[in-house]
FIMIRO-837397 format. One record per atom (N, C-alpha, C, CB): residue in three letters; x, y, z. Coordinates in steps of 0.05 Angstrom, whole numbers, plus 5000, padded with zeros to 4 digits. Each point is the difference from the previous one (the first is absolute). Glycine has a CB too. Example, Ala and Ser with C-alpha at 12.3 -4.5 7.8 and 13.67 -1.06 7.14 Angstrom:
<nodes>
Ala526448865156Ala498250245000Ala501850245000Ala496249775025Ser503150444961Ser501650245001Ser498550225014Ser502449874957
</nodes>
This chain:
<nodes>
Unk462950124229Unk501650145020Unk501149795020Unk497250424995Unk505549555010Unk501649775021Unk499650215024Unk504449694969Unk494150095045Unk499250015029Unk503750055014Unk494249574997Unk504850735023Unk502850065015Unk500249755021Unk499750574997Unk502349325017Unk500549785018Unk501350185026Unk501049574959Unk498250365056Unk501250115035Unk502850124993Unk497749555035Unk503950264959Unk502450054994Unk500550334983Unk500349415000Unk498250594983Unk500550264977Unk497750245014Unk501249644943Unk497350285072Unk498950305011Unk502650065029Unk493149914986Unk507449885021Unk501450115017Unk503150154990Unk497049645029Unk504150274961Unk502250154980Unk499550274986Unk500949554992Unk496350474996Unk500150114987Unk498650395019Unk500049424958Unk497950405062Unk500950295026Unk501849985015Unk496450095007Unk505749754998Unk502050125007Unk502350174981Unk498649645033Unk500550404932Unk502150174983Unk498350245009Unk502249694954Unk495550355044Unk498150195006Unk501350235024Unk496149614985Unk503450205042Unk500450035019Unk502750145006Unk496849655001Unk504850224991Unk503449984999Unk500150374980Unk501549224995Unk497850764984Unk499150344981Unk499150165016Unk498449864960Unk500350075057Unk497950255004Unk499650025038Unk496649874942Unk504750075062Unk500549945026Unk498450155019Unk504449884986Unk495150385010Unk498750235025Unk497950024981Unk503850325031Unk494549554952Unk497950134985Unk497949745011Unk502750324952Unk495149875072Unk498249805000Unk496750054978Unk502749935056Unk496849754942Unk498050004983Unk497449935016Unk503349894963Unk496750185058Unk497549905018Unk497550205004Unk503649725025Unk494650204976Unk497850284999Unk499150115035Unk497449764946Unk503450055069Unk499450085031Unk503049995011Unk494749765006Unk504850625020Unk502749945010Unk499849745027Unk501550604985Unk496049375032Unk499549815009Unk501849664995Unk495950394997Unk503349604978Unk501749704985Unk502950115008Unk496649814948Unk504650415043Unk502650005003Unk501550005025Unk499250184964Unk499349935049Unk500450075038Unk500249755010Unk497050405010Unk501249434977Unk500049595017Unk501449874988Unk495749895012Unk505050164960Unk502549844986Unk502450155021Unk498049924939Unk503350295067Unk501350065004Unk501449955026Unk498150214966Unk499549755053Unk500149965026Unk500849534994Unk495350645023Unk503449354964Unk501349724997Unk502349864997Unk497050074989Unk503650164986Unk502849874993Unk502450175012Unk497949824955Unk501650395063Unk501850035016Unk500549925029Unk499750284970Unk497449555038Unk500649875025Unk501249825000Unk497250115014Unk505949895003Unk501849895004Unk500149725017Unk501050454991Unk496949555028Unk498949805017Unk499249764989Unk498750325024Unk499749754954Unk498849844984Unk499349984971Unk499150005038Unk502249864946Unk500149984974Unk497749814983Unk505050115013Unk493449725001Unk499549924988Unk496950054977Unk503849805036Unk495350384982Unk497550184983Unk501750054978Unk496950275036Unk504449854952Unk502350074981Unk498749814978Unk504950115033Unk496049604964Unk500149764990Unk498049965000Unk503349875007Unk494450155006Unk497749855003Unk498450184978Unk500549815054Unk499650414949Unk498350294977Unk500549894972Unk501450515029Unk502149494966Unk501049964975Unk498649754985Unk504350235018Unk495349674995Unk499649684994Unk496950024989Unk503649745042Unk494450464979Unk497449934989Unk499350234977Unk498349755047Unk504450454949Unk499150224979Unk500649824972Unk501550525030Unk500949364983Unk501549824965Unk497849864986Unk504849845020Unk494249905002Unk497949894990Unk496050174991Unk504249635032Unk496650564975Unk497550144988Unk500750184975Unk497950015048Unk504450024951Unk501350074973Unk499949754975Unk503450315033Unk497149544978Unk500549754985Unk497049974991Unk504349765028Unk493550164990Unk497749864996Unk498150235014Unk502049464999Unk496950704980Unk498150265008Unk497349875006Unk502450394969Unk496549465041Unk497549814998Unk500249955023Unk499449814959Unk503550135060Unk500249925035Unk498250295013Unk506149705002Unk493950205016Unk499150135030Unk502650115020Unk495949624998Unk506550515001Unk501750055015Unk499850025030Unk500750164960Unk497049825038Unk499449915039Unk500349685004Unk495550395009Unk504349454968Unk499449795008Unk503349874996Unk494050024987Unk508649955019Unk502149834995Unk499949785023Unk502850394976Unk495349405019Unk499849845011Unk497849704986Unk501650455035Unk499749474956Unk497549744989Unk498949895017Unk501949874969Unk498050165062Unk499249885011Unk496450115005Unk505749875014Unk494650344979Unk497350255001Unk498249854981Unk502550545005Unk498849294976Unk497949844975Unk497950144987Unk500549625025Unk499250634966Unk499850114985Unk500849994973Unk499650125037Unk498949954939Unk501750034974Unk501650214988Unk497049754994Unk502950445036Unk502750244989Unk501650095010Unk498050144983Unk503249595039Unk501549945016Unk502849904986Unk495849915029Unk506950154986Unk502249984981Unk502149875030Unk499050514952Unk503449355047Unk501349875012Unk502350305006Unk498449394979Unk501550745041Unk502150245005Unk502449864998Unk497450315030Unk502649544992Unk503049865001Unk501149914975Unk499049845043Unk499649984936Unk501550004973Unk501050214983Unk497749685000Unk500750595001Unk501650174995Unk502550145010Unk496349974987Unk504149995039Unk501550085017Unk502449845001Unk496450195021Unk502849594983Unk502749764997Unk500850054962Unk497549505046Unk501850384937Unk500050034973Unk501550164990Unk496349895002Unk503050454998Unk500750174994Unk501250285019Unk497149734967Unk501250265045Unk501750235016Unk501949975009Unk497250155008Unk502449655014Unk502849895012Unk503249994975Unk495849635035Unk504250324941Unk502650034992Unk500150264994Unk500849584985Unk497050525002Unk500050354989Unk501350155025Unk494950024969Unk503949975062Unk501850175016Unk503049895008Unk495350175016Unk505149644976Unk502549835001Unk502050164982Unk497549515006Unk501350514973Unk501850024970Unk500750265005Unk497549694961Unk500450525055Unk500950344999Unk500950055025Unk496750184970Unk503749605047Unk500850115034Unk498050115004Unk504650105003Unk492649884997Unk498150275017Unk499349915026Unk497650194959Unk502550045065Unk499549965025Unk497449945003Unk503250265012Unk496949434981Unk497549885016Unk501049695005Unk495850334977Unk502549535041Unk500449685009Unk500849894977Unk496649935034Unk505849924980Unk500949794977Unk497949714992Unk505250155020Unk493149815007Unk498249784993Unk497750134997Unk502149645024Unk494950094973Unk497650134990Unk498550055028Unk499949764949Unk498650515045Unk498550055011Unk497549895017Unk502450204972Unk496849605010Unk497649835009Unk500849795017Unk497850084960Unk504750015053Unk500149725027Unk501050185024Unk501949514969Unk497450745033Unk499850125018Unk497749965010Unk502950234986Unk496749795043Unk497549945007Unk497950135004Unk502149785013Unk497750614972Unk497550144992Unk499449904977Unk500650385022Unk500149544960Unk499949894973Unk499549724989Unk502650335002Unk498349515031Unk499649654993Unk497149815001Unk504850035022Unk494549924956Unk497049855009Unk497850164997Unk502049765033Unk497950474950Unk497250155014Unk498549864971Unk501350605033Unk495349404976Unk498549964986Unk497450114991Unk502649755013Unk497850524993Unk498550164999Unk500450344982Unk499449655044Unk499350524946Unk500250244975Unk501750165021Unk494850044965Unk508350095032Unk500350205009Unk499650244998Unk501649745003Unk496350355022Unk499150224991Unk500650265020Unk496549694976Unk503150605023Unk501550075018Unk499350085031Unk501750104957Unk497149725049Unk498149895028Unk501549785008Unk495350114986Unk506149735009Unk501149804999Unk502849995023Unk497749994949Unk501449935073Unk503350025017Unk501749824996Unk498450165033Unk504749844956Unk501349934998Unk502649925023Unk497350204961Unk502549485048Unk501250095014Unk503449975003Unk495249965013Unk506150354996Unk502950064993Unk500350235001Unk500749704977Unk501450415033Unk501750235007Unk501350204975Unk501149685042Unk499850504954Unk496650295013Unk498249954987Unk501850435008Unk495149535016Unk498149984985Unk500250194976Unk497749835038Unk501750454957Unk500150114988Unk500950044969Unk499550025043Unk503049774959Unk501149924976Unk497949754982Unk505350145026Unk493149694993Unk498849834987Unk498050144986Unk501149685030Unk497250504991Unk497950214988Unk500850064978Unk498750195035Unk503449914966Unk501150224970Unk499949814975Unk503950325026Unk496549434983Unk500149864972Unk497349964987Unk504049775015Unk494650085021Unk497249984975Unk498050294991Unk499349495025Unk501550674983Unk498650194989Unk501350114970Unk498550105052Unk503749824946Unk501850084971Unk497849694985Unk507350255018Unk492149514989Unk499149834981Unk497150074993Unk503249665016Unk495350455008Unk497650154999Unk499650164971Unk500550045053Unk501350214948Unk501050204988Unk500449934965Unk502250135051Unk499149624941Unk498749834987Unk498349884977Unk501250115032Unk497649684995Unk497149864998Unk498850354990Unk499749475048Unk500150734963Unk497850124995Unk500550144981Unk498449985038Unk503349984944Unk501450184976Unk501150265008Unk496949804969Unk504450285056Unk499750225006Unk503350044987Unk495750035045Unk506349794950Unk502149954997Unk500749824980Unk500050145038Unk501349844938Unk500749804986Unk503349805011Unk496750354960Unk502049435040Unk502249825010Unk503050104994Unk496749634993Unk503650354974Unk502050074994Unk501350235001Unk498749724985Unk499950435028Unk500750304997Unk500949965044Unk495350334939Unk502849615082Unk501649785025Unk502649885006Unk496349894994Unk503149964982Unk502849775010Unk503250234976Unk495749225001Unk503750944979Unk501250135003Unk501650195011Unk498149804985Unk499550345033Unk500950155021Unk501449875025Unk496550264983Unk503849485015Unk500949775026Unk502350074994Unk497149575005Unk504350284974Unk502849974984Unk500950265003Unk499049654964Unk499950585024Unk500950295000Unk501450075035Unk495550144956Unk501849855059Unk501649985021Unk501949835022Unk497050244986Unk502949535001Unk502449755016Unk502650114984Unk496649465006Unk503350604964Unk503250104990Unk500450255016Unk500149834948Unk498150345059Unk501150355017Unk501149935027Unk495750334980Unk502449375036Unk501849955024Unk502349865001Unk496450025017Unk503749814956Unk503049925008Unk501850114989Unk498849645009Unk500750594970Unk502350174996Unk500350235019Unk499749874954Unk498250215071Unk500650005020Unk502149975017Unk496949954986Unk501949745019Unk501749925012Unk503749884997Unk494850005009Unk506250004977Unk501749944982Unk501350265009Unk497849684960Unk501850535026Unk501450275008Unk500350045029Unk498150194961Unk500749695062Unk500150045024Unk502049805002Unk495550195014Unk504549584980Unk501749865009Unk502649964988Unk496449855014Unk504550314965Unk502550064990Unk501550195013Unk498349874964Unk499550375039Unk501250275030Unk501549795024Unk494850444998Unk503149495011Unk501549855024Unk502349805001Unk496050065009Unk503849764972Unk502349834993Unk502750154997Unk496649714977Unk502750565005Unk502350174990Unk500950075029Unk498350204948Unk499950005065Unk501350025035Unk501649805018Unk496150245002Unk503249544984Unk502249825021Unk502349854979Unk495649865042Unk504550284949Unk502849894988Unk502250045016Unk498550074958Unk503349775046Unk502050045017Unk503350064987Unk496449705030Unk504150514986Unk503250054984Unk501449715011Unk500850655004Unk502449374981Unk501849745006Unk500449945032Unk502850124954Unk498550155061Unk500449985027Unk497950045020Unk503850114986Unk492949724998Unk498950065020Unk499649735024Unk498050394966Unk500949755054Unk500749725028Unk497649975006Unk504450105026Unk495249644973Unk496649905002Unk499150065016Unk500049684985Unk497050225019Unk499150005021Unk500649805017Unk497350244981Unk502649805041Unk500349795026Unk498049814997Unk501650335034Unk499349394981Unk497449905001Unk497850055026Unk502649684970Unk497750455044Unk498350085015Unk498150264983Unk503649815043Unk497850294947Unk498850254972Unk498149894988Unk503950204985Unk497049525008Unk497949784980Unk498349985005Unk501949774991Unk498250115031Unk498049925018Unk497950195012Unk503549695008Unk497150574994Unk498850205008Unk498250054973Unk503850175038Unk497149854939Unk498850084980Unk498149704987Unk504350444992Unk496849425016Unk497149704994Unk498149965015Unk502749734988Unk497050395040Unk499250065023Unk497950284997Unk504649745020Unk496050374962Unk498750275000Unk498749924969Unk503750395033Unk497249504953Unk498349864972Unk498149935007Unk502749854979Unk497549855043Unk497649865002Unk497450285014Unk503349405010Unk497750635006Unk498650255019Unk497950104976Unk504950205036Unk495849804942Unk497550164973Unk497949805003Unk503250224957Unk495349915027Unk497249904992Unk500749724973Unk497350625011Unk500649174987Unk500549704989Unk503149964994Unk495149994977Unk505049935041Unk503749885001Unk499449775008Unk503250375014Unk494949474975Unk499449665004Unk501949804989Unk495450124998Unk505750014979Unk502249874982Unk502550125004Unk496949904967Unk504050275053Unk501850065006Unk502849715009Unk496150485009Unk502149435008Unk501949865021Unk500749704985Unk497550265048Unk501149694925Unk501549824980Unk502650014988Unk496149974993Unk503050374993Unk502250174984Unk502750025019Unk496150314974Unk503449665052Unk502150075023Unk502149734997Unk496350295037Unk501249494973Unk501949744987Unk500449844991Unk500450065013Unk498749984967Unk501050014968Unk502650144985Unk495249995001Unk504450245015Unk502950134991Unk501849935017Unk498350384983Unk501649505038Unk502149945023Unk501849714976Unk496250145065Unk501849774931Unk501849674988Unk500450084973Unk497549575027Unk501650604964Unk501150114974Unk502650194995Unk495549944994Unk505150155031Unk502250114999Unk501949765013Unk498050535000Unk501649295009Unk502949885014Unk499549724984Unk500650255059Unk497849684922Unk499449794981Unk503049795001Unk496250364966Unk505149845024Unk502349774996Unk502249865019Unk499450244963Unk500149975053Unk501549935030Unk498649835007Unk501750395018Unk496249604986Unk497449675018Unk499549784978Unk496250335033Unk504249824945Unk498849734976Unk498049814994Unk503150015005Unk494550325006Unk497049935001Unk499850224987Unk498549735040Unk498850264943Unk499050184979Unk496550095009Unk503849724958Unk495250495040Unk498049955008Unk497549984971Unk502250245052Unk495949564952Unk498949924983Unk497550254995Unk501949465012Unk497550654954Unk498450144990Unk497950065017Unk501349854961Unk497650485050Unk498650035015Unk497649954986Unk502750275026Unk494649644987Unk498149954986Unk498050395011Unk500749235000Unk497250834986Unk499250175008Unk498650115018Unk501249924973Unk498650295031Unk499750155037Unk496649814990Unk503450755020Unk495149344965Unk496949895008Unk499949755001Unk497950334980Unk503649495004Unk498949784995Unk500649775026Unk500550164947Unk497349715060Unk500149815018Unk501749804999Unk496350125003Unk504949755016Unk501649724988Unk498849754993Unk503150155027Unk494849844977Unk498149794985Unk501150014969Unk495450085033Unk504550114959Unk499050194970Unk503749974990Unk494750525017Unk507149534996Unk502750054996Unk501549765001Unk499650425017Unk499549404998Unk500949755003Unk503049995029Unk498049934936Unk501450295083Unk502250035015Unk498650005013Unk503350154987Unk499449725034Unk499149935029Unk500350265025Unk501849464983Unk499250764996Unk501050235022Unk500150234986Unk502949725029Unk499050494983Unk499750214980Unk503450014994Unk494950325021Unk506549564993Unk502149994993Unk501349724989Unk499750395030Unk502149514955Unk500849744992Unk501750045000Unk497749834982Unk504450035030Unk502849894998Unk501649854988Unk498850095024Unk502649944954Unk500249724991Unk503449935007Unk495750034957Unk506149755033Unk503049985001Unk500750104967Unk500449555041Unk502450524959Unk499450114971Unk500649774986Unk501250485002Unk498149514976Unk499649734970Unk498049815018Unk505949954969Unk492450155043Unk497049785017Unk499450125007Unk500349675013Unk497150274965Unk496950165014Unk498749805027Unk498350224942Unk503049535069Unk499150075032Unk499850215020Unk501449694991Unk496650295011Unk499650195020Unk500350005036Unk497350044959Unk505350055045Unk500849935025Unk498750165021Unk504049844981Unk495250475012Unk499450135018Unk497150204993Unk505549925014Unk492750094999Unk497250175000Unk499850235012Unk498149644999Unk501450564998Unk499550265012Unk496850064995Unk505250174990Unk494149845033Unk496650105000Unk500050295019Unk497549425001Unk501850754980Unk499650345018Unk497350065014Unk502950234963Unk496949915050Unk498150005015Unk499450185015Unk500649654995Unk498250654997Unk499750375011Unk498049915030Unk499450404937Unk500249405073Unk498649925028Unk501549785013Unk495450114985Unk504049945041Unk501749755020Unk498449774989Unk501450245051Unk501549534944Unk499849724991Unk499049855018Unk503450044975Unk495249715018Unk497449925028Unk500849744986Unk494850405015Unk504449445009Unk499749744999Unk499349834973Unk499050135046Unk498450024946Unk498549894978Unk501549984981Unk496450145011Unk505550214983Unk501250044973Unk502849715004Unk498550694992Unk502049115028Unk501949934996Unk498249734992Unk504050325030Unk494749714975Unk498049654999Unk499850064966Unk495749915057Unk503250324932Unk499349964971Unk502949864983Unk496150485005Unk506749775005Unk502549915000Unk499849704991Unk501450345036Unk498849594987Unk500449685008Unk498149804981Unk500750145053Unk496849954941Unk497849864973Unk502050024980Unk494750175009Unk506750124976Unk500149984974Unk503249865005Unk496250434976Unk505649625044Unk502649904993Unk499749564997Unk502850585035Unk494949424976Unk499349715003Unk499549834976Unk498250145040Unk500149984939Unk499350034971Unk501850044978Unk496750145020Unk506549974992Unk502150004985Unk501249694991Unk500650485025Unk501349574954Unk500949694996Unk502649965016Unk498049974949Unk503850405051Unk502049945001Unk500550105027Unk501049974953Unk499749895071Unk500250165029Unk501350264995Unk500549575029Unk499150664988Unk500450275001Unk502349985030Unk494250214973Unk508549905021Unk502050065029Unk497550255017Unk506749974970Unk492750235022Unk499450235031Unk497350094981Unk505950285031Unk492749804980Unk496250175002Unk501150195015Unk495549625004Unk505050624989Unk500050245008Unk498050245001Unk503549814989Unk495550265034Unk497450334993Unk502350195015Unk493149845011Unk505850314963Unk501050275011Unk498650195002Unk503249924986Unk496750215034Unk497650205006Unk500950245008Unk497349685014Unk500550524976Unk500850265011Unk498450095035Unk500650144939Unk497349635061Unk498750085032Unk502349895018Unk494349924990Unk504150065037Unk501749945024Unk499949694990Unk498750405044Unk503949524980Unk499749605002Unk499950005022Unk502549744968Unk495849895034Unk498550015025Unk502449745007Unk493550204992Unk506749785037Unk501549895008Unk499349714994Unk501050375030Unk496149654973Unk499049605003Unk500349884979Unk496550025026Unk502150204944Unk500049944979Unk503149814988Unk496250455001Unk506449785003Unk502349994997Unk501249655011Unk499950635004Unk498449395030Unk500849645005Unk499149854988Unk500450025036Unk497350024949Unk497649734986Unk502649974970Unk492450205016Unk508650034977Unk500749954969Unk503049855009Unk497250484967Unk503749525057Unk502749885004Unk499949724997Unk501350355030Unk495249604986Unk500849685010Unk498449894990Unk501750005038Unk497650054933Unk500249904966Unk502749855002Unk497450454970Unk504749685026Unk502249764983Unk499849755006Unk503350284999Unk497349615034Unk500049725003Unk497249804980Unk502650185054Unk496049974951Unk497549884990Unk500049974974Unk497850175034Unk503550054944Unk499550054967Unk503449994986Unk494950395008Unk506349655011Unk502450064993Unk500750234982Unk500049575009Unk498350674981Unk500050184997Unk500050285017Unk498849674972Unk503050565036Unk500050175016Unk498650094991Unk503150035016Unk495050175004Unk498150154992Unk500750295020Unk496349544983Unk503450685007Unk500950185019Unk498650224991Unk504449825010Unk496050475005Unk498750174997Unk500950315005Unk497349605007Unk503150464977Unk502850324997Unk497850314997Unk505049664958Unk496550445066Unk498350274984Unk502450154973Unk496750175058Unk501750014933Unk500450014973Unk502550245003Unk494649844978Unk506050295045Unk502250234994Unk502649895018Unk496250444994Unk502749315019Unk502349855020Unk501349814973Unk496949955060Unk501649974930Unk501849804981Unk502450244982Unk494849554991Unk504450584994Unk501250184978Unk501650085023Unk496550164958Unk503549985065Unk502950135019Unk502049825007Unk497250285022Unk501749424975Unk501849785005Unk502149974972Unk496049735034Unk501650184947Unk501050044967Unk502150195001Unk495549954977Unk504550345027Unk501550194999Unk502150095006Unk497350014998Unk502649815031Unk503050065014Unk501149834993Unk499350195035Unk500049504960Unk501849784989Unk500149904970Unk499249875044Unk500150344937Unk501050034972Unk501550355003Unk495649614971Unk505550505047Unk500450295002Unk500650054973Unk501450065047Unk500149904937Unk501350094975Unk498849984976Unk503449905020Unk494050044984Unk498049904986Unk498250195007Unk501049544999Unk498150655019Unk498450074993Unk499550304987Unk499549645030Unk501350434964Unk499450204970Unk499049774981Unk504350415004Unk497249394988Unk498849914978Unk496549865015Unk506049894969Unk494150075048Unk496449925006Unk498250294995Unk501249595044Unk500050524968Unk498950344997Unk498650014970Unk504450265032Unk498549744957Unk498950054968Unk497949774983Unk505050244996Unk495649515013Unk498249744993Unk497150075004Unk503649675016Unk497050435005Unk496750045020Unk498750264991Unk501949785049Unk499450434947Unk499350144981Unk498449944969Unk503650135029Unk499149734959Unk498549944974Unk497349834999Unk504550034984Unk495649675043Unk497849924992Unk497150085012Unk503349684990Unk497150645028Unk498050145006Unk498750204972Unk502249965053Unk500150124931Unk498450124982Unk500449834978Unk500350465018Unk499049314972Unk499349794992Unk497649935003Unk503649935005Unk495850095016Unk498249755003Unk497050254987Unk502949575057Unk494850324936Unk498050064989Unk498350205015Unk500649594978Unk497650555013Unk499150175028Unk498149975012Unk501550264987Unk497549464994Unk497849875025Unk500549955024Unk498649824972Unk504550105033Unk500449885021Unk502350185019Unk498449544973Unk503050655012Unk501650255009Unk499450214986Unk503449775014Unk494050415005Unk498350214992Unk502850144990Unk495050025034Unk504350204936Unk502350144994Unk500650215018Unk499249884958Unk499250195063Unk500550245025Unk502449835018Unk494050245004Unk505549524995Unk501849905021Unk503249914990Unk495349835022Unk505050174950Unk502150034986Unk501450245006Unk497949754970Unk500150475027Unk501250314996Unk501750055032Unk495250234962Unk503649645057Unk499050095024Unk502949855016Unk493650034991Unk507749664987Unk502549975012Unk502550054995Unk497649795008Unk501750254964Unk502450344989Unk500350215011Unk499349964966Unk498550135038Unk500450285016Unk501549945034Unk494650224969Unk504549565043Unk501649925025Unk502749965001Unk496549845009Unk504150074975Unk502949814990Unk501250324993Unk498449364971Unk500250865012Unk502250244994Unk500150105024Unk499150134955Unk499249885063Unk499450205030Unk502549875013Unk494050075009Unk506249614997Unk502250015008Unk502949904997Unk496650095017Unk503449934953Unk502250074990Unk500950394998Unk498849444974Unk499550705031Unk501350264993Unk502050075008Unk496850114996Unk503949835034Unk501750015011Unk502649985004Unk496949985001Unk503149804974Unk502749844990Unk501150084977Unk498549635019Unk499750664972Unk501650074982Unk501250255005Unk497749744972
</nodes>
């Protein structure tokens, strides 16, 4: 008998899965209630990934311990979670679009380093608790045969395809509502601004104020003849990414990097300009401006310390709040902005939903039709 490989159980419940879509095979409604509550919390995805990963590998190798995805526990029925998770899952939810983290689970920090049986006593620490609970009591559930793995991580898949065909249908309604006839007359940019202003105002809009400008130099790209360089992702650190910011600037046909954008949802402080100042120092190629943009208040002192940098570095360093820059953007590309509108649009429902909860997608369609109704 040829031993199944990660690869072919996972394929082969998702044809299952994909058939049989509303047919659960689980023997407790309990298990279904905490899978359910998991993979529809929007906040946080990464329990999602982290489950899949230790059902696959106990599918794979029935002799593990599914509490134990950690070699560090040194045990002999201990299994490496993250290799399953990086390995295999990670392209499997790639390959089907399913609403969960694009990266692995195990470098979140309820999940990073533990060395100990998860059991369901076990505090996890991360937001909603509740969602952590739910998981380890689904691995419990399990360990104690109360549940067969594969019959679990089926029911995962079953329900990640029902939310994003979900979601999909929600977000075609809305898209379809704002279609615009020929003679229609944009919005103002004060309209814009009102409605980016009332975006951020939602719940995790941490990655908002990238997408903002990001789309600003992407819509006037060819007029300035700077490009902005591949966003790296909302979790990943710049250690890990190899960037010095969250934004990169480059000239077009040179990947020099003339200009840095660092965001920042709290008032910018002294320190954050000193770290600044470490990594632009470590560069090979001098950087023209270090820019934060923030959505808190600016402090007056702060704002003098980053001025009287240049003489000293010869790099400007400055500090923008985040709805003053885009009103500037706005009025002095005026004819431009519908097309940022729509840019900014697309790369909001783009971007992954780790990092733009799909509520907050829905949530800037529905604004953008509210006030466009008017105009039709």
């Amino acid at each position: 008998m040829i031993e199944s490989t990660p690869n072919t159980i996972l394929e082969n419940l998702y044809l299952q899965a994909n058939n049989d879509i509303h047919n659960s095979l689980l023997n407790h409604k309990e298990t279904k209630v905490n899978i359910e509550a998991i993979c529809r919390c929007n906040s946080n995805k990464a329990p999602i990934r982290f489950l899949m990963s230790c059902l696959l590998a106990k599918i794979h190798k029935q002799n593990i311990d599914i509490r134990k995805p950690y070699t560090e526990i040194q045990d002999e029925d201990t299994f490496s979670g993250r290799f399953y998770d990086e390995k295999f899952i990670e392209p499997f939810i790639h390959k089907y679009k399913l609403p969960c983290n694009p990266t692995t689970a195990y470098l979140t920090p309820a999940f990073r380093n533990l060395d100990r049986i998860l059991t369901p006593d076990l505090t996890l620490v991360g937001r909603p608790r509740e969602i952590y609970e739910a998981a380890l009591k689904v691995l419990n559930a399990v360990y104690e045969n109360k549940e067969k793995p594969e019959f679990v991580l089926q029911e995962i898949i079953q329900l990640l395809l029902v939310i994003k065909s979900e979601d999909e249908l929600r977000m075609q309604q809305l898209i379809a509502d704002l279609r615009q006839p020929f003679d229609f007359l944009p919005l103002s940019t004060e309209e814009i601004v009102k409605l980016l202003s009332q975006h951020l105002n939602c719940k995790y809009t941490s990655r908002l104020p990238v997408l903002i400008v990001a789309s600003a130099y992407q819509t006037v790209k060819d007029q300035v003849g700077e490009n902005v360089k591949p966003l790296a992702a909302h979790t990943a650190a710049d250690k890990q990414t190899g960037t010095i910011g969250d934004i990169e600037i480059i000239l077009r046909n040179d990947e020099k990097i003339i200009t840095c954008y660092e965001m920042k949802d709290k008032r910018v402080s002294k320190i954050d300009i000193e770290i600044a100042l470490d990594k632009v120092a470590k560069m090979e190629n001098k950087i023209d401006n270090y820019i934060f943009i923030t959505t808190d208040v600016l402090e007056e002192e702060v704002i003098e310390y980053a001025k009287s940098l240049y003489e000293k570095t010869s790099i400007e360093f400055a500090i923008l709040d985040c709805i003053g820059f885009i009103k500037h953007f706005l009025h002095f590309f005026h004819r431009k902005r519908n097309d940022f509108l729509n840019i900014y649009q697309s790369m909001v429902l783009n971007e992954p939903t780790s990092s733009v909860p799909q509520p907050l997608k829905e949530a800037f369609l529905a604004l953008r039709r509210s006030l466009e109704a008017d105009r039709r």
